[in-house]
C-alpha positions as CSV (number, residue, x, y, z in Angstrom):
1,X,-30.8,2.1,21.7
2,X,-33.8,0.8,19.5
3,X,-33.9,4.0,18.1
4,X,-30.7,4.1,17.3
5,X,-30.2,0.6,15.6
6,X,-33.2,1.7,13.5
7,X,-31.2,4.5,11.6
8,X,-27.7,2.5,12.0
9,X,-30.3,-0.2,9.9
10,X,-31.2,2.6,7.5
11,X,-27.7,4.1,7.0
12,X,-26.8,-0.3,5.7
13,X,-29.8,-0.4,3.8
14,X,-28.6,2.8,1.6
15,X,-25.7,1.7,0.9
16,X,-26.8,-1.8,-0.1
17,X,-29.4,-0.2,-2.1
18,X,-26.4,2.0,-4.3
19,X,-24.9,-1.3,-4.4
20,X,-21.3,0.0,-2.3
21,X,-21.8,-2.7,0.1
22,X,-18.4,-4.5,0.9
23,X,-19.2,-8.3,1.3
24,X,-16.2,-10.5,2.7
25,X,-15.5,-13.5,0.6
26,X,-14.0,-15.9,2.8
27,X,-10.6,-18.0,1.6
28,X,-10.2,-21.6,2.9
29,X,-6.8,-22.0,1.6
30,X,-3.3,-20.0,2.4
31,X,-2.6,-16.8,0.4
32,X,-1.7,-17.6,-3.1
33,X,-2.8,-17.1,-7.2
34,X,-4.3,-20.3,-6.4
35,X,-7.0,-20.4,-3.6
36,X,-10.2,-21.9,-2.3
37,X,-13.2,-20.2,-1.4
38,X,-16.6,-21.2,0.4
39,X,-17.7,-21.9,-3.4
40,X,-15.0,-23.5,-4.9
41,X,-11.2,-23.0,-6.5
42,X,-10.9,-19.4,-7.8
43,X,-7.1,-17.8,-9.6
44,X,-6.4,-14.9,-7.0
45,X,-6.2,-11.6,-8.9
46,X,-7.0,-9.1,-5.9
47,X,-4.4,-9.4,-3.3
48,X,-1.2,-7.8,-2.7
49,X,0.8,-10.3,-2.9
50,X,3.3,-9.3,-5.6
51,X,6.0,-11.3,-5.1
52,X,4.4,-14.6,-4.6
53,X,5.8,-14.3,-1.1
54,X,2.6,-15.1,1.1
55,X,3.4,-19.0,0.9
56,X,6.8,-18.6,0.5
57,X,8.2,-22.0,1.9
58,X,11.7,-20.4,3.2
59,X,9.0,-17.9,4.6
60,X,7.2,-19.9,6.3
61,X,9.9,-22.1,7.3
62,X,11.7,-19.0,9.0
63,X,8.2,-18.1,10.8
64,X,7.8,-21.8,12.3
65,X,11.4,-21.6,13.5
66,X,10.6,-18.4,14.9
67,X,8.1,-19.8,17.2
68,X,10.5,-22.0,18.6
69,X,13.2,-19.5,19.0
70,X,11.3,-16.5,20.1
71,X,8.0,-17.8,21.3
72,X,4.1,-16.7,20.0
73,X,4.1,-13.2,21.6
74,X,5.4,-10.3,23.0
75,X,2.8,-9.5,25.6
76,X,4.8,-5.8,25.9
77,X,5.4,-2.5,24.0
78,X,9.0,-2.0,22.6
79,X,10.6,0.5,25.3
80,X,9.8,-1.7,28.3
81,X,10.4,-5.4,27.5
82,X,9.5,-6.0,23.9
83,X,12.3,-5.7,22.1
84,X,14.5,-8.7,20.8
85,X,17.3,-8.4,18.6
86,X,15.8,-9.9,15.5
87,X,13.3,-6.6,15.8
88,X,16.6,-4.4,15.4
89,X,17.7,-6.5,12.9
90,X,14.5,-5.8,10.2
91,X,14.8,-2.4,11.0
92,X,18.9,-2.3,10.0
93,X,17.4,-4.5,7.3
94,X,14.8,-2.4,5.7
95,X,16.6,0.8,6.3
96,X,19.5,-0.4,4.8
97,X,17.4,-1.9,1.9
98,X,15.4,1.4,1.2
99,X,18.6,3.5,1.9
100,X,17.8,5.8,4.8
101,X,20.1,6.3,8.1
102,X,17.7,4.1,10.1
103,X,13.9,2.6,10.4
104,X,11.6,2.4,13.2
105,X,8.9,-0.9,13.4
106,X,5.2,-0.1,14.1
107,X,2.1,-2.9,14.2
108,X,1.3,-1.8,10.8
109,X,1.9,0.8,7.9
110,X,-1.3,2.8,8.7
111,X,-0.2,3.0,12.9
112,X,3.8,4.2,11.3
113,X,1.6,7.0,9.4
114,X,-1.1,7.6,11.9
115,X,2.3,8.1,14.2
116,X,4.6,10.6,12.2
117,X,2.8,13.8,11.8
118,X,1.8,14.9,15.6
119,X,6.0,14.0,16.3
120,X,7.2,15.8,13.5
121,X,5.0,18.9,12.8
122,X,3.2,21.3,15.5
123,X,0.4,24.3,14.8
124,X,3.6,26.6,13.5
125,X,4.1,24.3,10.6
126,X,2.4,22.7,7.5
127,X,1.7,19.4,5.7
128,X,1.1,19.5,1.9
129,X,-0.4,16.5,1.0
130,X,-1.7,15.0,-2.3
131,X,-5.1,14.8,-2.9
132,X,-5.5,11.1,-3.3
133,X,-3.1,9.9,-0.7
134,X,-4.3,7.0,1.8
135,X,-6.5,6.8,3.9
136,X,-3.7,6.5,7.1
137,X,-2.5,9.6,5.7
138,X,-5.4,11.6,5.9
139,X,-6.3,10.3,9.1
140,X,-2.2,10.8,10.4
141,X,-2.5,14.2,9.4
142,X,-5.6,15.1,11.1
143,X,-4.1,14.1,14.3
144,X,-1.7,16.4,14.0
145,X,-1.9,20.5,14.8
146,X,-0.3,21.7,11.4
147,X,-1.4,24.1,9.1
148,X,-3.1,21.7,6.6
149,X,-2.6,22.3,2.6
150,X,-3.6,19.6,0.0
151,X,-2.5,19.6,-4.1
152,X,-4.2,18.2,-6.7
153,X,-3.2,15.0,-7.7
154,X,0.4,14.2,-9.2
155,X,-0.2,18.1,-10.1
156,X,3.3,20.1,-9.4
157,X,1.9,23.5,-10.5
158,X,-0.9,23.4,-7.8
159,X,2.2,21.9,-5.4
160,X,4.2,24.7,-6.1
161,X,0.6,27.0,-5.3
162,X,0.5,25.1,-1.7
163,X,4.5,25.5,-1.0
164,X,4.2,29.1,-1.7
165,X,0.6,29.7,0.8
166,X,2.8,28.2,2.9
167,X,5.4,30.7,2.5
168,X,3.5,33.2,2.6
169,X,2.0,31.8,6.4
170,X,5.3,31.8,7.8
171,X,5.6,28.4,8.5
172,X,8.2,26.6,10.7
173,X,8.7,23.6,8.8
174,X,6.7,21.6,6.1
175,X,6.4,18.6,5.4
176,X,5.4,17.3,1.3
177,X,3.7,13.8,1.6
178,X,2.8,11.6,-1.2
179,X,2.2,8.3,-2.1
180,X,4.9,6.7,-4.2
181,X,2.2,4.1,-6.2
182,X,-1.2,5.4,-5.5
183,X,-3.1,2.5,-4.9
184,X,-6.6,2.8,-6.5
185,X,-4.8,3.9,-9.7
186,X,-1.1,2.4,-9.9
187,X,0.8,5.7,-11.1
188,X,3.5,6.4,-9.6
189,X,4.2,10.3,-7.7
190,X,6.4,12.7,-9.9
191,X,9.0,11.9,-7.1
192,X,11.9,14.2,-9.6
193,X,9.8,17.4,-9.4
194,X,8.8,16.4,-5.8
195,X,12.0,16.7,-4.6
196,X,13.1,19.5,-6.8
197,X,10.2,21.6,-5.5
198,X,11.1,20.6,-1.8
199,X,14.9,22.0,-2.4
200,X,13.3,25.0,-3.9
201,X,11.4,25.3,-0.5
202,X,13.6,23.9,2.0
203,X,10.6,21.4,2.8
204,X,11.0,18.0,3.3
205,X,9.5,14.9,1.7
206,X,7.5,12.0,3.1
207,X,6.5,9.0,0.6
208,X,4.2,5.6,1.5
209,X,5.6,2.9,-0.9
210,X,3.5,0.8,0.9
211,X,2.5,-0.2,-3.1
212,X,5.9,-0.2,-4.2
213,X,8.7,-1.7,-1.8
214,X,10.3,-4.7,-2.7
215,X,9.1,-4.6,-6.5
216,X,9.2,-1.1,-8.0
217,X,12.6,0.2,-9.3
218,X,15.7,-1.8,-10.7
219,X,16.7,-3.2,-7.2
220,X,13.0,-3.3,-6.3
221,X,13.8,-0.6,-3.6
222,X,10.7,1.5,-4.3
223,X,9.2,4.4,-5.9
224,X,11.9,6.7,-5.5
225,X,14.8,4.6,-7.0
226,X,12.4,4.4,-10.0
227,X,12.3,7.7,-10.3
228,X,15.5,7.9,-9.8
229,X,15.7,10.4,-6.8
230,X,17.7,7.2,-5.1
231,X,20.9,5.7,-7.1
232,X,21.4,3.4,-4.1
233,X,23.6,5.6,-2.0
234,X,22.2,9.4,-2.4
235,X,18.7,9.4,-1.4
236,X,16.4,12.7,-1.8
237,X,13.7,11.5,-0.1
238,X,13.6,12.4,3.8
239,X,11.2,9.9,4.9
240,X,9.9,6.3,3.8
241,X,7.1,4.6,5.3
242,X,6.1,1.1,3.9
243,X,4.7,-2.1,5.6
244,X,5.8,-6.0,5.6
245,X,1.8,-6.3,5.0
246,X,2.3,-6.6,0.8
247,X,5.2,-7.9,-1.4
248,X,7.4,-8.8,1.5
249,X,6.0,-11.3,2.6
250,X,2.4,-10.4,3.0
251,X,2.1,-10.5,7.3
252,X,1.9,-8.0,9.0
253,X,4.1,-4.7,10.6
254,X,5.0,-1.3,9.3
255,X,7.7,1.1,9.5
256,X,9.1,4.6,9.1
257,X,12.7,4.5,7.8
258,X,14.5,8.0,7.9
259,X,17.1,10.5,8.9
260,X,18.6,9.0,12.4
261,X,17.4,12.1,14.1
262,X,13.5,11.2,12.4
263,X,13.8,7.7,13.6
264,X,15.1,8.7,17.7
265,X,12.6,10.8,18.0
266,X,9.4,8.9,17.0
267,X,11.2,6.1,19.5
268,X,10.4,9.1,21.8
269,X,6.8,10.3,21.2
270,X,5.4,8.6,18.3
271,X,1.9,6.9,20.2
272,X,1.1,4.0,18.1
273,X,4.6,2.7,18.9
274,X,4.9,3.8,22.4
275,X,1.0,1.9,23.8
276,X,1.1,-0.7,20.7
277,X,2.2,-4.6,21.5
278,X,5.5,-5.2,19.7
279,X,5.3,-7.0,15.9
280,X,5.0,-11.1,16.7
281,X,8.1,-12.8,16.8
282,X,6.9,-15.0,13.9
283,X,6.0,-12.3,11.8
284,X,9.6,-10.3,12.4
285,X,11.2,-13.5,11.6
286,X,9.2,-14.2,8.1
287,X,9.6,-10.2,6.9
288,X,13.3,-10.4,7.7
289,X,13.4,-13.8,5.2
290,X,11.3,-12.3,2.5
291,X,13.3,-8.8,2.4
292,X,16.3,-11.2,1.8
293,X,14.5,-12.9,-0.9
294,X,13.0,-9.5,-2.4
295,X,16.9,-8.1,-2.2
296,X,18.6,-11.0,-3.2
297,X,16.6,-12.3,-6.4
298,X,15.4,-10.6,-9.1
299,X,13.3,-13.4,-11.0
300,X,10.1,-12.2,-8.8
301,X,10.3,-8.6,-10.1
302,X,11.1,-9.9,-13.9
303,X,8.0,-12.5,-13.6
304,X,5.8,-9.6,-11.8
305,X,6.7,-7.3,-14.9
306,X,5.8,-9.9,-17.7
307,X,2.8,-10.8,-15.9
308,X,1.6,-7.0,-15.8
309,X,2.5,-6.1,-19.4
310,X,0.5,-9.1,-20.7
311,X,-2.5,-8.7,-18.8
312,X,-2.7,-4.9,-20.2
313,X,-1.9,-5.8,-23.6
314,X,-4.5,-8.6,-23.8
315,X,-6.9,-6.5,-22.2
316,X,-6.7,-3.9,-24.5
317,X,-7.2,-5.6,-27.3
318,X,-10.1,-7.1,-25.8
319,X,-11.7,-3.2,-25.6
320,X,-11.5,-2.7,-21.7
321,X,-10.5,0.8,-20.6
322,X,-7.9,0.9,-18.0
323,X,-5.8,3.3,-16.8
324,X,-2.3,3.0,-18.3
325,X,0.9,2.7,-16.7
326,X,3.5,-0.4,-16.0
327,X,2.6,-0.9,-12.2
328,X,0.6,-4.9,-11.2
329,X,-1.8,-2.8,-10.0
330,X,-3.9,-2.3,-13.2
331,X,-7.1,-0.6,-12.6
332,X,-10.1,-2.1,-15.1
333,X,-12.5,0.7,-15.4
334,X,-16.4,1.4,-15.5
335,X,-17.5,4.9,-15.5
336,X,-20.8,6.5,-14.8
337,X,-23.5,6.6,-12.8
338,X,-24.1,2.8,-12.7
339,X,-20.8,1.8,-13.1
340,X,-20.4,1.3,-9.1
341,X,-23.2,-1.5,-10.0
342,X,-21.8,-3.0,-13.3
343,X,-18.6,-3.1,-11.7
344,X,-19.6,-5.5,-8.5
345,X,-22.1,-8.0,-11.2
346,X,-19.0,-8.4,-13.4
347,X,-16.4,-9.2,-10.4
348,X,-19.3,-11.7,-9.1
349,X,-19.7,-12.8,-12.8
350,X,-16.0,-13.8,-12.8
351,X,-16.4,-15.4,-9.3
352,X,-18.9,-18.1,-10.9
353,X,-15.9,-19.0,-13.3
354,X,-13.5,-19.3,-10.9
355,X,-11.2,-16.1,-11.3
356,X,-11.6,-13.8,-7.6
357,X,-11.5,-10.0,-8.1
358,X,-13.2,-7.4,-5.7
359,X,-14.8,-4.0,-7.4
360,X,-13.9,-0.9,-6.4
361,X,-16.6,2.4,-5.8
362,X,-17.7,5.3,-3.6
363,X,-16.5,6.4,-1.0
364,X,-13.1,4.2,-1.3
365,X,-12.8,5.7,-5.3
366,X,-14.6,9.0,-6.4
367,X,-18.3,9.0,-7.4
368,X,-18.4,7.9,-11.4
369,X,-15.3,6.3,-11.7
370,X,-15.7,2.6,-9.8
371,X,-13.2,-0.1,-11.3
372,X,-12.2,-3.4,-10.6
373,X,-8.7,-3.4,-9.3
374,X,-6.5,-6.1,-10.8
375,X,-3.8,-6.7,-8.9
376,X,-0.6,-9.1,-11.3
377,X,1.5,-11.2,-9.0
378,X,5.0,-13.0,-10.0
379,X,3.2,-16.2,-9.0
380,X,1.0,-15.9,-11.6
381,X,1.1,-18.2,-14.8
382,X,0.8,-17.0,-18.3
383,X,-2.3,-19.0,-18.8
384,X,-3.5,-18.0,-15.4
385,X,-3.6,-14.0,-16.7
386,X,-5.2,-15.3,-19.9
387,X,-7.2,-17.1,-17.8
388,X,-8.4,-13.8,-16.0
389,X,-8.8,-12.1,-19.7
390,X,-11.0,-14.7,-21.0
391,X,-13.4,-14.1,-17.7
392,X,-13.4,-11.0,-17.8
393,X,-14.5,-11.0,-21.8
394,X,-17.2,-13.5,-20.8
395,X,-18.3,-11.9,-17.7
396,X,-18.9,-8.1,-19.4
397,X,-21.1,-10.6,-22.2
398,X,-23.0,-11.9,-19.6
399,X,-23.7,-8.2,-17.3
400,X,-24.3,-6.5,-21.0
């Protein structure tokens, strides 16, 4: 074991030493754009809280109540005692929302797509995944026996390269999965050509809007009634999964919402909902108020959008590079071999003055391109993104 621990020790010390490590700054307040820390009050510019849901008091209110009316746990998976009626009615919810035939609840988004694949696909089929898809993607996929084919990123020429391989295999069935907001980046998937391409094909298509429902699109439905694939009663996208864990509310729980035939059959066989303790009472009750609030009022989105086109117009004048786009997720870049390095001394920079973001480098980004992930929220002032500006500005003066 000593042996071990020694090379476990070496394996931290590299990465400490490349300056990747990941250090956890700990919050002493609820989720909010105004938080404590262990060093002091900080504006909150790095969680996912788009909305402004996370302290939502109607929210939180419905939670409390929750705990009354449904108790703290449900000590059980969902097929033998741990279903209540309120966990049918956020699935009704949320597929109705989203616009599918039904949804299916899992602990979280990365269990619904750690879940999907090994139900849906077997060795005589494929999955053609996007390059820079999510990490529960990847790691769904792997679990599965398909015939595995990935596509450069957003790239539909190299799509159309993977559907035809495919073709060519004699495949079953295949499956097109994609991210409908990358999250490191904040574009959004080609979800038109997609779906076009998956007609062409007979394939079907699988999105994560994990990044995306609840804000993105008119009705704040997601990625694909941006793109306009989803008009709010045709939808061309076979399968959503998306999680409770970001805008909508910020708790916790997942879920796959789909063709009814999708959703019956990962009731049957998909294993992270089938050995997995059903989604707390609390935390159906909260997501259930919050996807009312998401659905029902539009401000949020309106303030969320503002927000985000000030802080990239501001920052570009003040000479950053970021990526472009209209998504709150607005990465701030820094190239290069030390960039992974400049990148963490500037977010710690803007720590000292009282404005939290978290850097972003190898191995959760590629090698050369770290960045500190901004993340806009509708709770956010004016002055609190010119705020985040002006520390940025005086942070990069103060790294060099």
């Amino acid at each position: 074991m000593y042996r071990v621990k020694e090379q476990l020790r070496a394996e931290l010390d590299q990465i400490d030493a490349d300056g990747l490590t990941k250090n956890e700054r700990l919050i002493t307040t609820p989720q909010s754009a105004h938080i404590g820390t262990t060093t002091g009050d900080a504006l909150n510019f790095c969680a996912n809280n788009y909305l402004g849901l996370a302290d939502h008091p109607d929210i939180v209110a419905a939670a409390r109540q929750a705990l009354d009316d449904w108790g703290f746990g449900m000590a059980s998976v969902r097929f033998i005692c741990g279903t209540q009626t309120q966990h049918r009615d956020l699935e009704r919810a949320i597929a109705d929302f989203v616009g599918t035939q039904d949804a299916v609840l899992f602990p979280s988004c990365f269990d619904a797509n750690g879940g999907i694949f090994e139900v849906l696909l077997g060795a005589q089929d494929a999955v053609i995944s996007d390059e820079l898809n999510h990490a529960s993607i990847i790691d769904g996929v792997r679990l599965s026996k398909a015939q595995r084919y990935r596509y450069r990123n957003r790239d539909m020429d190299d799509l159309r390269a993977q559907l035809e391989a495919g073709r060519a295999a004699g495949v079953r069935r295949t499956l097109i999965v994609t991210d409908g907001a990358f999250s490191m980046d904040g574009y959004l998937a080609p979800l038109p050509e997609i779906c076009d391409l998956a007609e062409e094909f007979g394939a079907l298509v699988m999105v994560d809007d994990s990044h995306a429902t609840g804000f993105v699109g008119s009705g704040g439905r997601g990625s694909h009634e941006a793109c306009g694939v989803f008009d709010g009663v045709d939808n061309r996208v076979d399968i959503l999964t998306g999680t409770f864990g970001k805008a909508l509310g910020g708790g916790s729980g997942g879920y796959v919402a789909a063709h009814q035939e999708i959703v019956d059959l990962l009731k049957q066989r998909a294993r992270p909902y089938l050995f997995s303790n059903a989604v707390a009472p609390s935390v159906v009750a909260g997501s259930l108020k919050a996807l009312e609030i998401a659905r029902d009022s539009g401000e949020p989105r309106q303030a969320l959008r503002r927000n985000a086109a000030l802080f990239r117009e501001l920052m570009t004048e003040a000479g950053f590079d970021l990526l472009p786009g209209e998504h709150p997720i607005v990465p701030v870049m820094f190239p290069g071999e030390n960039g992974a390095r400049v990148a963490s001394q500037i977010a710690d920079a803007m720590l000292a003055r009282g404005v939290y973001v978290i850097a972003f480098s190898y191995p959760v980004v590629p090698k050369g391109k770290a960045r500190i992930r901004v993340q806009l929220s509708a709770a956010h002032s004016v002055d609190d993104v010119r705020a985040c500006v002006q520390a940025f500005t005086a942070a990069r003066d103060e790294v060099g």
